[in-house]
Each structure stands twice: as C-alpha cells, then as structure tokens.
LUMKE-615471 format. One line per field, with one value per residue (C-alpha): residue in one letter; x, y, z; residue number from 0. Coordinates in Angstrom, 1 decimal, always signed. Example, Ala and Ser with C-alpha at 12.3 -4.5 7.8 and 13.67 -1.06 7.14 Angstrom:
<sites>
code = (A,S)
xx = (+12.3,+13.7)
yy = (-4.5,-1.1)
zz = (+7.8,+7.1)
pos = (0,1)
</sites>
This chain:
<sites>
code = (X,X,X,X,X,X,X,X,X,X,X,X,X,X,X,X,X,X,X,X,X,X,X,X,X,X,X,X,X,X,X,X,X,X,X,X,X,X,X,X,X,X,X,X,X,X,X,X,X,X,X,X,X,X,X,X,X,X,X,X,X,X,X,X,X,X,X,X,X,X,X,X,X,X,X,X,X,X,X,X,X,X,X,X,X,X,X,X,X,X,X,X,X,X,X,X,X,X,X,X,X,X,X,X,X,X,X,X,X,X,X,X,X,X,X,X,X,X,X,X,X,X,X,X,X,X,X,X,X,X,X,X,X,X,X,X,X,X,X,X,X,X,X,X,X,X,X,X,X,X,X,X,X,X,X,X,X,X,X,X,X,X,X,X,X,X,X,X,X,X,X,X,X,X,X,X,X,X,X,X,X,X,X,X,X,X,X,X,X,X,X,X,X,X,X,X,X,X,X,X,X,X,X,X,X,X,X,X,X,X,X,X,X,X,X,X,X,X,X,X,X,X,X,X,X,X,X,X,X,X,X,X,X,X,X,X,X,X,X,X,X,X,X,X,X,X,X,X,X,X,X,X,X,X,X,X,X,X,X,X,X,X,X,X,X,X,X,X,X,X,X,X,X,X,X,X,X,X,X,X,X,X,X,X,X,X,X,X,X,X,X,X,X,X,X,X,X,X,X,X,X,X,X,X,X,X,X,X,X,X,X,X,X,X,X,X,X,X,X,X,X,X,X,X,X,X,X,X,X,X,X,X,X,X,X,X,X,X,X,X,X,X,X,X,X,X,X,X,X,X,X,X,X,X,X,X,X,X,X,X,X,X,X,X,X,X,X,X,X,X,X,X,X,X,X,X,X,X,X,X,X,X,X,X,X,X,X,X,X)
xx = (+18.7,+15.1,+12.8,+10.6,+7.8,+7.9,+5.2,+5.7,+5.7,+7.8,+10.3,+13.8,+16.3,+17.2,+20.0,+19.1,+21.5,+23.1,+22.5,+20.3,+21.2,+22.2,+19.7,+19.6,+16.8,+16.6,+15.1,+12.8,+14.1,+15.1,+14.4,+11.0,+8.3,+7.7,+4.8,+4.0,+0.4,+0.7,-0.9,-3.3,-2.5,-5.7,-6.5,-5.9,-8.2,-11.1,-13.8,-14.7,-15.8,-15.1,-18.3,-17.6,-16.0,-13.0,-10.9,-7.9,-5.1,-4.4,-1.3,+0.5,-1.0,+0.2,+3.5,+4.4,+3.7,+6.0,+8.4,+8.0,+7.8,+11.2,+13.1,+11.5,+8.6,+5.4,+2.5,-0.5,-3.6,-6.8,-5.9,-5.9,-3.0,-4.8,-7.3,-9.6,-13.3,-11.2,-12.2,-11.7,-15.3,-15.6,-16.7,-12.7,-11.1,-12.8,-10.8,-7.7,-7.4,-8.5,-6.3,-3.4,-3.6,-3.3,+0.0,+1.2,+1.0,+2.8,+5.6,+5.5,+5.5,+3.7,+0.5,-2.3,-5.5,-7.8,-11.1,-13.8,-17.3,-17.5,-20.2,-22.4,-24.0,-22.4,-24.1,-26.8,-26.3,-25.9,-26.7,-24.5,-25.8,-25.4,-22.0,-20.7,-21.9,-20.1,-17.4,-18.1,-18.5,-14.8,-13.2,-14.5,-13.1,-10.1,-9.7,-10.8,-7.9,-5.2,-4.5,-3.9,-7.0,-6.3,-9.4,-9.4,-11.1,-14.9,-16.3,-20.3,-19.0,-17.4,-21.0,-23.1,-21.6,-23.1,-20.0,-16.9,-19.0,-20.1,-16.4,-15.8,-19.1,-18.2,-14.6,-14.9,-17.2,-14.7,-11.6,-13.5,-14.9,-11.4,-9.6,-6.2,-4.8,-4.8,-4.0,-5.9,-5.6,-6.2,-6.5,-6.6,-8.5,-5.4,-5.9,-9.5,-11.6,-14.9,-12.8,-13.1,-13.5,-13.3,-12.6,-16.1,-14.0,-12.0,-9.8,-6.9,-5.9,-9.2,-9.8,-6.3,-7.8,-10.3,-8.5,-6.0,-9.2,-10.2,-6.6,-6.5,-9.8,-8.5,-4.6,-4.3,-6.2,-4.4,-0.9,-0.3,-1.8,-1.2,-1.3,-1.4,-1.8,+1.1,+2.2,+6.1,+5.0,+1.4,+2.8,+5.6,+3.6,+1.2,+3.3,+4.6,+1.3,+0.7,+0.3,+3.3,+3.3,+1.1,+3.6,+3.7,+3.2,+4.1,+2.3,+3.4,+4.5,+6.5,+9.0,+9.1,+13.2,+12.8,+10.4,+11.4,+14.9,+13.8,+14.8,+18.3,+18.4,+19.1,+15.5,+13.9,+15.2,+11.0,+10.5,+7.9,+7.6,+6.1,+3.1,+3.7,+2.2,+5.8,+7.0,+5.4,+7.7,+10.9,+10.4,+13.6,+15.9,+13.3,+14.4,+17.9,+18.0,+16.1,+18.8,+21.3,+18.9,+18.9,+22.8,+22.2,+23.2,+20.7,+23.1,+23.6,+19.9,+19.3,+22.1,+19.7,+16.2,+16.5,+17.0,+14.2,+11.8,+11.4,+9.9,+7.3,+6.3,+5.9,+4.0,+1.7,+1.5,-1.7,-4.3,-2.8,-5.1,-4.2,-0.7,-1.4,-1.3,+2.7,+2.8,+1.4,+3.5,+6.8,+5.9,+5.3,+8.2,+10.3,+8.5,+6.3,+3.4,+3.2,+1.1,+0.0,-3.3,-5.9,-8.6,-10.8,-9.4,-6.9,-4.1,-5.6,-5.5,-2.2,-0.7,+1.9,+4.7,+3.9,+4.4,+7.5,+9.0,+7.9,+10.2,+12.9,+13.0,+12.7,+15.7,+17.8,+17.5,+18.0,+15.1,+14.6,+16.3,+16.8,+16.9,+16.7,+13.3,+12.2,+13.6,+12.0,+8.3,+8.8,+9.4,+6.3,+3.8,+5.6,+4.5,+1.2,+1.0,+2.4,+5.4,+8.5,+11.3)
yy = (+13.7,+13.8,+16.9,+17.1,+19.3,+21.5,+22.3,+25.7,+25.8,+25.4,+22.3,+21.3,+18.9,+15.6,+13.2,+9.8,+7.2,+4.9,+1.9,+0.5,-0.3,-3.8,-5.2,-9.7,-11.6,-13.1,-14.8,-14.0,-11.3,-12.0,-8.3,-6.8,-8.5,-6.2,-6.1,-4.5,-3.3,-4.1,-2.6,-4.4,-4.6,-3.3,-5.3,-2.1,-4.4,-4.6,-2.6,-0.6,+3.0,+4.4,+3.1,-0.9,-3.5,-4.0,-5.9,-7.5,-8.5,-11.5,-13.0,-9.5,-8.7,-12.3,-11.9,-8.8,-10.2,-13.0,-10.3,-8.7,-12.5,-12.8,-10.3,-11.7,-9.1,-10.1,-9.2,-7.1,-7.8,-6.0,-3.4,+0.6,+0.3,-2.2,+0.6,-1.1,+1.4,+3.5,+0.9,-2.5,-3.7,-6.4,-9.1,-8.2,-7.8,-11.4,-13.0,-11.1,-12.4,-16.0,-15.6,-14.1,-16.5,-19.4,-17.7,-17.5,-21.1,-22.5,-20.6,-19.9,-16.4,-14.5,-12.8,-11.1,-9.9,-6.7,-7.2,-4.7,-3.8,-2.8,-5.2,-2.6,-0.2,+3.4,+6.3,+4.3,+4.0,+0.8,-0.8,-2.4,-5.9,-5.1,-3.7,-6.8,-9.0,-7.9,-7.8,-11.5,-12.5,-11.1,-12.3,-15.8,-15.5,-14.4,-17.1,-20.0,-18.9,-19.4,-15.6,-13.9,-11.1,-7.2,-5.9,-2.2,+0.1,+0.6,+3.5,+2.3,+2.1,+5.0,+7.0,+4.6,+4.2,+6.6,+6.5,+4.2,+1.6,+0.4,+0.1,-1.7,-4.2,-4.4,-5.1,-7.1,-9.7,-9.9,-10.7,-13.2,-14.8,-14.5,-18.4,-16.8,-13.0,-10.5,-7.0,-4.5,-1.1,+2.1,+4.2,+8.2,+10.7,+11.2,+8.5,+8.0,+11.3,+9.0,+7.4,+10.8,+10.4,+6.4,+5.1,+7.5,+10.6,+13.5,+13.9,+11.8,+11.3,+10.2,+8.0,+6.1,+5.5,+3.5,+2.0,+0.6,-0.6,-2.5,-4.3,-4.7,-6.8,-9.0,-9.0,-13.0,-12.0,-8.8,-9.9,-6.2,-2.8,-1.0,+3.0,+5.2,+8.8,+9.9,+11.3,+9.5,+11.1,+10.3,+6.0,+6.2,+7.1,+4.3,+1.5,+2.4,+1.7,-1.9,-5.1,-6.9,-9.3,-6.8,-5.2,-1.9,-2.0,+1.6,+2.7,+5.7,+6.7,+9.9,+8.7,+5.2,+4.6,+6.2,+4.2,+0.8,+1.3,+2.5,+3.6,+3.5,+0.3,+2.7,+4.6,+1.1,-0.6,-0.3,+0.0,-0.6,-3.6,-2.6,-2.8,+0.1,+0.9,+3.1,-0.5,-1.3,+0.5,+0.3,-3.4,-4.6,-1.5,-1.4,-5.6,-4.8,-2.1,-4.2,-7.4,-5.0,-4.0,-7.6,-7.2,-4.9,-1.9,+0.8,+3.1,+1.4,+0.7,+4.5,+5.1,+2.7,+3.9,+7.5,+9.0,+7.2,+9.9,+12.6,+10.2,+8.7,+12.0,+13.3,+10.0,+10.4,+14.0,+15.8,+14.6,+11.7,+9.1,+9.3,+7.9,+4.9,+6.6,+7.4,+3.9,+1.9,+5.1,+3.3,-0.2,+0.3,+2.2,-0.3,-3.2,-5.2,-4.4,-3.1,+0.2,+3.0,+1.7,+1.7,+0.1,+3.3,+5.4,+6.3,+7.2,+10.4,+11.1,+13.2,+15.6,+15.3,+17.2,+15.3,+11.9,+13.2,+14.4,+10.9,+9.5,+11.8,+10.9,+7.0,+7.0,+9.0,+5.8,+3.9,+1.9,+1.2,-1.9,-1.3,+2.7,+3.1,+1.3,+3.7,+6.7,+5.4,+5.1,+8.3,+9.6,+8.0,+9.4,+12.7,+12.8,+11.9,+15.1,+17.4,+17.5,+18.6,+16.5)
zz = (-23.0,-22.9,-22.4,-19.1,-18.5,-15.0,-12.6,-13.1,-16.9,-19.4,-20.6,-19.1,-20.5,-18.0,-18.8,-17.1,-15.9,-17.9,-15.5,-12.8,-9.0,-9.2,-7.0,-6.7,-5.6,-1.5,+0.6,+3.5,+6.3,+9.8,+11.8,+10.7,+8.6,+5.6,+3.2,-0.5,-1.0,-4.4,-7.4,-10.0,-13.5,-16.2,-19.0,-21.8,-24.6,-22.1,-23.6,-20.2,-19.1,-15.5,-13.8,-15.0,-13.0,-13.5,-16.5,-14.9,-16.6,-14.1,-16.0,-15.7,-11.9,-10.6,-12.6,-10.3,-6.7,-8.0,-8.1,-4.8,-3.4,-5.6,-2.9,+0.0,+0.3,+1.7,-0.7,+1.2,-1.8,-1.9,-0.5,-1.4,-3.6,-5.7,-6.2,-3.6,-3.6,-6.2,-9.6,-7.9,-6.6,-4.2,-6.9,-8.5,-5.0,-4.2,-7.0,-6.7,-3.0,-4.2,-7.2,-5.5,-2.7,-4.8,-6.2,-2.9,-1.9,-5.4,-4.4,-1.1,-0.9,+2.3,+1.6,+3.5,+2.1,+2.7,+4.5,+4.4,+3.3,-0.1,-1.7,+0.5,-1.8,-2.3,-0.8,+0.9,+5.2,+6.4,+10.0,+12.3,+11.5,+7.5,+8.2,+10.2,+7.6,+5.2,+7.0,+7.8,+4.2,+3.4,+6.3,+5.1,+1.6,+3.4,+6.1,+2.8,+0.7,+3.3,+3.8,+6.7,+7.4,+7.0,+8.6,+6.7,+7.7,+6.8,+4.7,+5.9,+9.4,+9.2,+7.9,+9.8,+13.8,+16.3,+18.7,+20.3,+21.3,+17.4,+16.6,+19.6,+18.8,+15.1,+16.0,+19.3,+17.0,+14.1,+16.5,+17.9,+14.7,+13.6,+13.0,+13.1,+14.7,+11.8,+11.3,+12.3,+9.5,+10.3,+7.6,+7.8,+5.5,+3.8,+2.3,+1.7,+2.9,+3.8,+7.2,+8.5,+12.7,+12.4,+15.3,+16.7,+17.4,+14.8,+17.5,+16.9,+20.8,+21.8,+18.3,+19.9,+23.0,+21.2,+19.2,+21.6,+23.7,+21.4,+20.7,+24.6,+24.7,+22.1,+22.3,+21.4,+18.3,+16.9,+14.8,+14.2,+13.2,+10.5,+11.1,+7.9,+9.2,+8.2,+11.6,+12.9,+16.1,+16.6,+15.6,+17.5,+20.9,+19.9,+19.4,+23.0,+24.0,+22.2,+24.3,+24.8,+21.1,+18.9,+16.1,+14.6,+10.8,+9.4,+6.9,+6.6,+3.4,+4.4,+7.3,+6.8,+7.3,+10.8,+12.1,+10.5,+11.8,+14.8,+18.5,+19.6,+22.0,+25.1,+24.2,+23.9,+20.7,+19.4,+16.2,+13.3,+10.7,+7.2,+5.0,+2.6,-1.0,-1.8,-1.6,-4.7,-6.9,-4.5,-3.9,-4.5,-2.8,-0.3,+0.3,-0.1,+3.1,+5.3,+4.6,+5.5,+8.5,+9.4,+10.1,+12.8,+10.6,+11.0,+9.6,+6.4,+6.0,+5.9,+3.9,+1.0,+1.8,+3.3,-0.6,-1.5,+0.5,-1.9,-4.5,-2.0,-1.0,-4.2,-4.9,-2.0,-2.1,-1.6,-2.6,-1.5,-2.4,-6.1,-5.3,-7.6,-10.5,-10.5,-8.6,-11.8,-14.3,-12.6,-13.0,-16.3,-16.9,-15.3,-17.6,-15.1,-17.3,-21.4,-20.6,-18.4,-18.5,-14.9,-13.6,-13.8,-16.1,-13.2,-15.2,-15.7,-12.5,-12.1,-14.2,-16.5,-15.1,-12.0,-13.9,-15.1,-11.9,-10.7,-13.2,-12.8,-8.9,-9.9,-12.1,-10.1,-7.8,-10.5,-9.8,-13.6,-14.5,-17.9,-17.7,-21.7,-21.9,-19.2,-21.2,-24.5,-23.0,-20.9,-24.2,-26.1,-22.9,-23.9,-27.9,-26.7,-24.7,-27.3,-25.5,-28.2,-28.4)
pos = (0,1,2,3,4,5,6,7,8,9,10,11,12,13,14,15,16,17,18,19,20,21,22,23,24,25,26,27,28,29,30,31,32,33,34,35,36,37,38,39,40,41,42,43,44,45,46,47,48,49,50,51,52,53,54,55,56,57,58,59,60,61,62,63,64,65,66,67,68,69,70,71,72,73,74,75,76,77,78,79,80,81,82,83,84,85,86,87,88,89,90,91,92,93,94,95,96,97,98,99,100,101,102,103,104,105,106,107,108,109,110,111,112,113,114,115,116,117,118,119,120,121,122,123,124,125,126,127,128,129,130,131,132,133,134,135,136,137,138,139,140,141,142,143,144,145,146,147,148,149,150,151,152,153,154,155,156,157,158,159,160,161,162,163,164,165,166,167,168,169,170,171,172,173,174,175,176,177,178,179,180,181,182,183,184,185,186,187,188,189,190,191,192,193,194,195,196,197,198,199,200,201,202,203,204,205,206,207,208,209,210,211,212,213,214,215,216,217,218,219,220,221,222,223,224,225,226,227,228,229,230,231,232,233,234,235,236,237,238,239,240,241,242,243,244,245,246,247,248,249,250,251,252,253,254,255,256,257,258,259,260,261,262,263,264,265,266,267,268,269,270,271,272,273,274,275,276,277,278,279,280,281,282,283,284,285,286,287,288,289,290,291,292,293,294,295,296,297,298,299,300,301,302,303,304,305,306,307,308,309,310,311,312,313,314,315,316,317,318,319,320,321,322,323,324,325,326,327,328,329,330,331,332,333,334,335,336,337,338,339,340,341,342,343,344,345,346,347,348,349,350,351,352,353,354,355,356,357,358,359,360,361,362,363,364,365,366,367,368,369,370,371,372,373,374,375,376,377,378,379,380,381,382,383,384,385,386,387,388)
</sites>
C-alpha cells in the first residue's frame, strides 16, 4: 500500500499490482508505420541552472531508443518531446540527431529527426531569408546523418511571416532542397503557444487550405504529415484530402486508437500511421496493439490501447506542453534512467498529486516492468515532498 496525494487535498491509500503486462520484444510492423518522439535523458551531476545548455546523459538517452527500436518502434529525435525550445538548444539537438542517428544505423532501427529554426535568437524577428537558412542548416545536419527530415514547425516564422504566401516560399524551397520526401509537422498552440495562426491564418479551415496547397505543389516530396491539434475530426477530414501516397501521422495524443485503427473498409478503410510522444512511455503496449493491428484485428487492437487514454490525457492535459514531465516521471519509474532529473529544471514543472495520479494510471496498465521498483521510487519522490507514509 502506498499513500497518494489527491488533487483536491488530502492523502488516499493505493495498492499497486503485483506484476507487469508481459510484453516481448518484435520486429518491425506490417500495417501503419509508427514512431516514438522520444525523451532525452539529463545528466543529474551536470552542474547547470535553467538558462544553460543542456547536460545530456548520452549513454542513458541512446540506451532508451534502443528500447523503443527493441519493439519495432521508429524513433522520432529532436523533437518536442525531447524538450526541443523547452531546455534542448539547437547546438544539443544537433548532436542528439548526429548521435542518435549513428545508433540507428548499428542496429538498424528507423529514425527521423526534427528540423526547425532554433539557433535563431529568442525574442528577436527574423526575415524570410534568416528563417530559411536556418532551416537549411538543419535540414543539412539531418539529410548528413542518414535521417529522414521532420520539418517542425517554426516559432520565427510563425512571428515573422506576413501571410500564406511566406509559408508557401519558406516551404516550397525546403521541399525542393529536400534529397529525400520528409514529414511535414504541424504543430498547434496546444502544444507550443508561439505557433499561434502558423500556416498565415487562426482560423483552422483556412490555415488547412494552406497547408494542403503547399503538400499539393510538392506531393513527390511529402512522405507524410504529422497533425498535433488534437482535434479526431479536424485530421480525419484532412487526410481525406491528402494526395494519393502522402500518409497521415497522428499526433494526437487524445484519440490516437481511433484514428490508427481507422475507418471501417465500407467508409474508406483510411486511416492514420503514428508519431506520438504518449508513445514514449507506452512503447512496448503501444507495439504490442499495432502487431495485433497488423492481423487485421481492429477490435483487438483497441481492446490493448483504448485503456491507455486516460493516462495520455492526463499527461497532455492543459497546459499541455508540460507533458514531458510525467513522460520522463514514468521512465524513470519504470528504470530506463536512475532519476527524475530534466534538462531545465523541468521536473518541477507539474505538481505532485499530478505525478502521482500519472503513476497510479501507469501501473494500472502495468506498464512498470518491475512494479516494486516503481512503488519504491514513487515512495522516495513522496518523503521528499513531506508526504507521510
């Protein structure tokens, strides 16, 4: 039994599970290609304040995308999840993708990396030819390291276009620069409050328009989008709209079993592959559904992921762009790291009875593999809070 603090107040007693899912290691999937934004690992002996670059701990962060590779996950590096403009700088995203890349080649495990325009200085607005520079200079890094390219979305261009027609210059360049089709990321203000009316326009309907125009002029170079607005309705309509050959990545956080699984053939059998930071911590039951997806059963793969919801959503819940901190709380927990330590100072950056609901919903899945190491450094983040035994 272990005491957990409530939102509300006040102290309840929870009995966690005895054991964990038993959940093996695969191979690669046959129906959707699925990617884990995955999470960077602090260096908790790095003497650092808020504002420094980051300290890495490269051994630990490399030792958990050879996990997700493990069950046949794609990684997605650099991206939000790995605190990307929230502690990780470019100069630290740069050698994450390098490092992370190399990883991926020794064991031939499927990565794609986050292109954007960070090294631009904060606050300051940027032109269109300092924007697509940057841009340029991570796409390279990208492209060199054998990774496929996740153009993200751009905070500067964001601040700094005047309408449609930037996006469509800035982007139209890039795909045609581009050696290989990559993914194009849309990221909403859920997420990250500076992307507010990217695409030139707040409202959403027109922002799609613009969007799918500029996928349209470059279909050959556009693998897939990914679409984090967390709206099933708003990516279904879109990916009805795709050219014939451009995919669907969800990455939406709240109804991701519905739209990986999909339409019933008879409405047209479309559906949406994956690149999803709740992934990170539900790697390996995440990679167990789809295998059972890859059988054809639907069913059986929402039996496995639908129960999973309530824990993303509490994850991602508002604001929403601290949902790394109970992703990095359940890897540690679950021993892919020997702290709850963040690039940042980022651990601070929910509350406790949220971290403990977080681990409440996580063992319930039995997503701990060895649930009385989770128990016994739930209980240690406990004593230091105050909390009683």
């Amino acid at each position: 039994m272990i005491r957990l603090p409530q939102a509300g107040g006040g102290v309840r007693e929870y009995h966690p599970r005895a054991e964990p899912l038993a959940l093996a290691a695969g191979g690669p999937f046959t129906s959707r290609t699925v990617f884990s934004a995955a999470h960077v690992v602090a260096d908790p002996y790095a003497d650092t304040t808020p504002d420094a670059p980051a300290a890495v701990d490269w051994d630990a962060t490399l030792a958990f995308r050879r996990h997700l590779w493990s069950h046949g996950l794609g990684v997605a590096e650099a991206m939000d999840t790995a605190q990307r403009g929230m502690g990780l700088d470019w100069a630290g995203a740069a050698e994450l993708i390098r490092r992370s890349a190399a990883e991926a080649k020794a064991v031939g495990g499927t990565i794609a990396c986050g292109v954007g325009t960070d090294q631009l200085t904060a606050g300051s607005r940027a032109d269109l030819t300092e924007i697509r520079a940057a841009y340029e200079e991570q796409l390279a890094v990208v492209e060199e390291s054998g990774a496929q390219a996740i153009l993200m979305a751009s905070r500067a261009l964001a601040a700094g276009a005047k309408g449609p027609e930037d996006y469509a210059e800035i982007y139209g360049h890039l795909l045609r620069q581009a050696s290989e089709p990559v993914i194009l990321h849309w990221l909403g203000p859920m997420f990250d409050p500076a992307l507010a009316g990217y695409w030139g326009s707040a409202d959403l309907d027109t922002a799609t328009d613009t969007f799918l125009d500029v996928i349209k002029a470059h279909p050959d170079k556009v693998d897939g989008i990914k679409v984090s607005l967390l709206d099933a309705g708003r990516e279904v309509a879109l990916r009805r709209r795709l050219p014939e050959g451009v995919r669907c990545y969800t990455g939406d956080d709240f109804h991701y079993p519905e739209l990986i699984a999909g339409e019933e053939p008879a409405a047209g059998g479309r559906f949406s592959h994956a690149l999803l930071g709740i992934f990170d911590p539900l790697g390996p039951l995440a990679a167990e559904a789809v295998r059972v997806l890859d059988t054809g059963d639907r069913d059986g793969f929402r039996t496995l992921l639908d129960p999973t919801v309530e824990l993303s959503r509490h994850l991602f819940q508002a604001p929403t762009r601290f949902y790394k901190t109970g992703v990095v709380l359940l890897a540690w927990l679950a021993g892919h790291q020997d702290h709850f330590t963040m690039v940042g100072g980022l651990q601070s950056a929910r509350s406790l009875p949220h971290l403990a609901r977080a681990y409440e919903l996580a063992d319930g899945l039995g997503l701990f593999p060895d649930p009385a190491l989770a128990e016994s450094r739930m209980r240690s983040l406990l004593t230091v809070y105050g909390v009683p035994r």
